[in-house]
C-alpha positions in Angstrom: 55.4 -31.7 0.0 52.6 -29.5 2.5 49.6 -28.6 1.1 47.1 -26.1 2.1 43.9 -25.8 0.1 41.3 -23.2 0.4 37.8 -23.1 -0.2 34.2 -21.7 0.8 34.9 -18.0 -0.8 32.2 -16.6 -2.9 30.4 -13.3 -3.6 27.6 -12.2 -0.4 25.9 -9.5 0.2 26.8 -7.3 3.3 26.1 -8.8 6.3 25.9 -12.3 5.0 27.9 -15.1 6.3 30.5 -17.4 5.0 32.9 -20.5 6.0 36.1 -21.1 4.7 38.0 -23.8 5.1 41.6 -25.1 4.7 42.4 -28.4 4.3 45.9 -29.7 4.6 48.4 -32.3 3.7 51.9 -33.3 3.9 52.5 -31.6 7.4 52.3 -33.0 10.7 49.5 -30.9 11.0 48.9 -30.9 15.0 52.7 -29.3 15.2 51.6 -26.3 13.8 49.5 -23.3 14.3 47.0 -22.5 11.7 46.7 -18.9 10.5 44.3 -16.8 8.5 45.5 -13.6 6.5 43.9 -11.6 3.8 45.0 -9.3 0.8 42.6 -6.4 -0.5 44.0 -4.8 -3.8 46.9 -2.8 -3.2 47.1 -3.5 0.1 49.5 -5.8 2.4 49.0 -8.5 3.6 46.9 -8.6 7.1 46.9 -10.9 9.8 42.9 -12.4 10.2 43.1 -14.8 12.6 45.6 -18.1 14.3 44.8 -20.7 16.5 47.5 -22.8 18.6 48.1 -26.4 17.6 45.6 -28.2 20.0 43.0 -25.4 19.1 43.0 -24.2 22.7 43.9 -20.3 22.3 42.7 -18.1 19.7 43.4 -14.4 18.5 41.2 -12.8 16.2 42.8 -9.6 14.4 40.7 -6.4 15.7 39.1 -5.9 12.6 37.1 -8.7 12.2 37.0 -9.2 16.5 33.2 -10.4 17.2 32.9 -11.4 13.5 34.9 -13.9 12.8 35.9 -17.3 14.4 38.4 -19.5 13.5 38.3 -23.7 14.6 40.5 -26.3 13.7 40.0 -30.4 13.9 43.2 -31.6 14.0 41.7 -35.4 13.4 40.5 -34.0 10.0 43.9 -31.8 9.2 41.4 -28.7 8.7 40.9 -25.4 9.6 38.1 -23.2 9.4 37.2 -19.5 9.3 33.5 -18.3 10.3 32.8 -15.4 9.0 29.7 -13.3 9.8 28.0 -9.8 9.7 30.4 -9.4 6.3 31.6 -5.9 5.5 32.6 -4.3 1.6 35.7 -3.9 3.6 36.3 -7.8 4.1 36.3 -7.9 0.6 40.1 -9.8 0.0 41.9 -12.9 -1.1 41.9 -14.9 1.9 45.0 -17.2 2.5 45.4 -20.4 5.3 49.0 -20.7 6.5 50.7 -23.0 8.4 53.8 -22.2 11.3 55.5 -24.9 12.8 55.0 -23.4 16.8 54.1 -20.1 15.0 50.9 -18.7 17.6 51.5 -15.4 16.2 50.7 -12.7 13.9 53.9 -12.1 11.9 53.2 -13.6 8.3 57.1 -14.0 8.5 56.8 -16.8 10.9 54.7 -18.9 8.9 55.8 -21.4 6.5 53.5 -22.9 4.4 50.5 -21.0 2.6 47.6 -22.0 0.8 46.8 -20.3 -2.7 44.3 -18.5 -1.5 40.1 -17.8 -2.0 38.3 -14.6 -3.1 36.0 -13.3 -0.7 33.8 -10.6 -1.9 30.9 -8.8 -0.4 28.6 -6.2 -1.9 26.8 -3.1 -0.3 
């Protein structure tokens, strides 16, 4: 069975920094692209960030754009998210998914996801 497992959330102040990462098992895990998403209370689902499955194109979602980065070492089955210059506003449960060819987006394209960790930063 595929694993994702989150980690690195905590509680920062704004403009603080923060790394999350995603480790995962059970996948072939260079096959797929690696996305992250984030859920606020009472709000959908948002598209953070993917990178392709040899790490060589990125797409940051333009709310974070110039904040956050997102890596992956396919040797180590991880991904990570940088985050920096953190906003109230990023305040959500962050989520690591996995889509078999899936450099995209659309949380419908992606198969696997992680359980997710709490990000939360205070003003």
């Amino acid at each position: 069975q595929v694993l994702l497992v989150e980690s690195g959330g905590g509680l920062v102040q704004a403009g603080g920094s923060l790394r999350l990462s995603c480790a995962a098992s059970g996948l072939t895990f260079s096959r797929y692209a690696m996305g992250w998403f984030r859920q606020a209370p009472g709000k959908e689902r948002e598209f953070v960030a993917v990178i392709s499955q040899s790490g060589g194109n990125t797409y940051i979602g333009n709310s974070v754009k110039g904040r956050f980065t997102i890596s992956r070492d396919n040797a180590k089955n991880t991904v990570h998210l940088q985050m920096n210059g953190l906003k109230p506003e990023d305040t959500a449960l962050y989520y690591c998914a996995a889509g078999a060819g899936a450099y995209t987006t659309d949380t419908l394209k992606y198969t696997h996801w992680g359980q997710g960790t709490q990000v939360t930063v205070s003003s």
